[in-house]
VOBA-1610 file (N, C-alpha, C; in pm, whole numbers, padded with zeros to 5 digits, always signed):
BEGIN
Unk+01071-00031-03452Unk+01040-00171-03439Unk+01143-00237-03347Unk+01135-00332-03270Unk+01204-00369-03154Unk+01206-00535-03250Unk+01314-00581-03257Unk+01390-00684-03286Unk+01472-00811-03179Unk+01429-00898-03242Unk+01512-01000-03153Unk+01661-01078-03170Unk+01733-01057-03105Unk+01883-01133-03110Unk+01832-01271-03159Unk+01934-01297-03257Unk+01921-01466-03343Unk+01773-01487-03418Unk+01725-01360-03437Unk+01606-01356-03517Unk+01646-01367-03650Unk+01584-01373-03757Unk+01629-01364-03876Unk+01533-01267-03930Unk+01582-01113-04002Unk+01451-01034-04088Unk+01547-01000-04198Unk+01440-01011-04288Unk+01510-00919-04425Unk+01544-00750-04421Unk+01608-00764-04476Unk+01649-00659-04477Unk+01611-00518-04581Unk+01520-00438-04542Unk+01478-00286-04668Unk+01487-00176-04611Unk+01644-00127-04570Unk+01679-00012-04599Unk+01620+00123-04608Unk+01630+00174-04436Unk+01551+00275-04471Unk+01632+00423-04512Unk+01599+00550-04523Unk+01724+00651-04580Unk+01838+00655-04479Unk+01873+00643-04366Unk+01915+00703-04240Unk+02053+00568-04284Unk+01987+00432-04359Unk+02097+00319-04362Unk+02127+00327-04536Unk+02046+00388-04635Unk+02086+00438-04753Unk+02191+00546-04764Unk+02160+00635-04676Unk+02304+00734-04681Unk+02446+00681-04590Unk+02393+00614-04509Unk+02533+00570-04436Unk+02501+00434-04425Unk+02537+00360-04531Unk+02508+00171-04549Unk+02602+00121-04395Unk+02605-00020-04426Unk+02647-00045-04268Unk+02799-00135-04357Unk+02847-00162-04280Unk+02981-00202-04304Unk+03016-00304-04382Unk+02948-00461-04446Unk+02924-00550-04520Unk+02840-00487-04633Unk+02756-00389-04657Unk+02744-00383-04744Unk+02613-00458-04801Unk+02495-00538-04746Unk+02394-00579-04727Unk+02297-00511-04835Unk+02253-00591-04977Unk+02148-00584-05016Unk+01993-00568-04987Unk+01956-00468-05050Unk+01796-00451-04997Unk+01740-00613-05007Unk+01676-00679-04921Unk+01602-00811-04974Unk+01682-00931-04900Unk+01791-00874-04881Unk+01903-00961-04763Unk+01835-01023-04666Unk+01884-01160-04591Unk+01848-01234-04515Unk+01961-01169-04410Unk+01931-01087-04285Unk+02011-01106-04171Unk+01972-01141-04042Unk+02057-01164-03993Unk+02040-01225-03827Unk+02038-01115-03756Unk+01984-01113-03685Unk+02058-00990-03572Unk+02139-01076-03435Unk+02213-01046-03361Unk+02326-01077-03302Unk+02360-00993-03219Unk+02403-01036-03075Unk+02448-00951-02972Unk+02627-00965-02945Unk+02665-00878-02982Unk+02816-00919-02946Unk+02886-00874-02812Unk+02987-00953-02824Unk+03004-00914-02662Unk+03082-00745-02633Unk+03077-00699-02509Unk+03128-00563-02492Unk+03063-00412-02570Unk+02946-00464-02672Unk+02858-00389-02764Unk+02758-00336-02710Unk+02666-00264-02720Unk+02569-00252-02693Unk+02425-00348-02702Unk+02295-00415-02694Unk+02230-00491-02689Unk+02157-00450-02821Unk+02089-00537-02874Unk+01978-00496-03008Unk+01869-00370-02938Unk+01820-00305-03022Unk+01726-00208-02981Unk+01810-00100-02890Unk+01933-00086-02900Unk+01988+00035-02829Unk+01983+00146-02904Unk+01938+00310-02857Unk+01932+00354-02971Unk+01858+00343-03117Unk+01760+00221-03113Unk+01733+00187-03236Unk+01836+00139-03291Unk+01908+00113-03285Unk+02035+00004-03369Unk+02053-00123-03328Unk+02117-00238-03426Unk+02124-00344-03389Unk+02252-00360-03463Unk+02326-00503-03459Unk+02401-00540-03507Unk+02368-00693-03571Unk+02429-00726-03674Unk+02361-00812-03826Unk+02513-00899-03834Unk+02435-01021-03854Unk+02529-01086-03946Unk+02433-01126-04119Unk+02524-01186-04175Unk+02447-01219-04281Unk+02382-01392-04250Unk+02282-01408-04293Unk+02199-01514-04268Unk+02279-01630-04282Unk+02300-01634-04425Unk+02355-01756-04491Unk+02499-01763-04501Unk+02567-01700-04433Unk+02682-01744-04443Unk+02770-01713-04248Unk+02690-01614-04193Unk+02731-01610-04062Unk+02825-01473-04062Unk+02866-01396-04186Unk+03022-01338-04199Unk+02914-01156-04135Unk+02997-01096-04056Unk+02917-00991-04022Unk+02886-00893-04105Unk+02801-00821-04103Unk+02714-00771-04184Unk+02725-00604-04103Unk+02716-00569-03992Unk+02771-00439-03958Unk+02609-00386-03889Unk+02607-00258-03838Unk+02499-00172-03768Unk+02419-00102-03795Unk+02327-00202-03809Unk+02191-00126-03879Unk+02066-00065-03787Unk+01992+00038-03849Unk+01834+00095-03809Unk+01762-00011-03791Unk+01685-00031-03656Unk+01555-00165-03613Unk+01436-00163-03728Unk+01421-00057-03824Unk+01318+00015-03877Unk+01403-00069-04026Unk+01523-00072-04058Unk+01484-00132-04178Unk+01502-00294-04187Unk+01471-00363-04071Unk+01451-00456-04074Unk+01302-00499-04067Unk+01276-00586-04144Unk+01097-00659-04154Unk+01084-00786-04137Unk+01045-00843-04071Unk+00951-01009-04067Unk+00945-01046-04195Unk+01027-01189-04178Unk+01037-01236-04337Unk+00878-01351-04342
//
């Protein structure tokens, strides 16, 4: 699934982010942003993106495009 920077999707975890969670630590059902940071790679690289958490802004770490869904 191809994702948009400053999008907001919930977050359900697919195995690939169950065996190696991402760095915040993000509940299945989570509200995250996705976010381009600078010197990083872009969303959809690889299938990976990078997350903050919705509601509070604090980063959330590098997740699979696949376990993010349209809230």
């Amino acid at each position: 699934m191809k994702v948009r920077a400053n999008a907001i999707y919930k977050y359900l975890p697919v195995p690939l982010d169950r065996y190696d969670p991402p760095y915040g630590k993000p509940q299945p059902g989570c509200l995250l942003k996705v976010v381009n940071l600078p010197g990083c790679p872009r969303a959809n690289t690889m299938g990976h993106c990078h997350v903050n958490f919705a509601n509070t802004g604090e980063f959330a770490g590098l997740v699979h495009t696949n376990s993010l869904q349209k809230r």
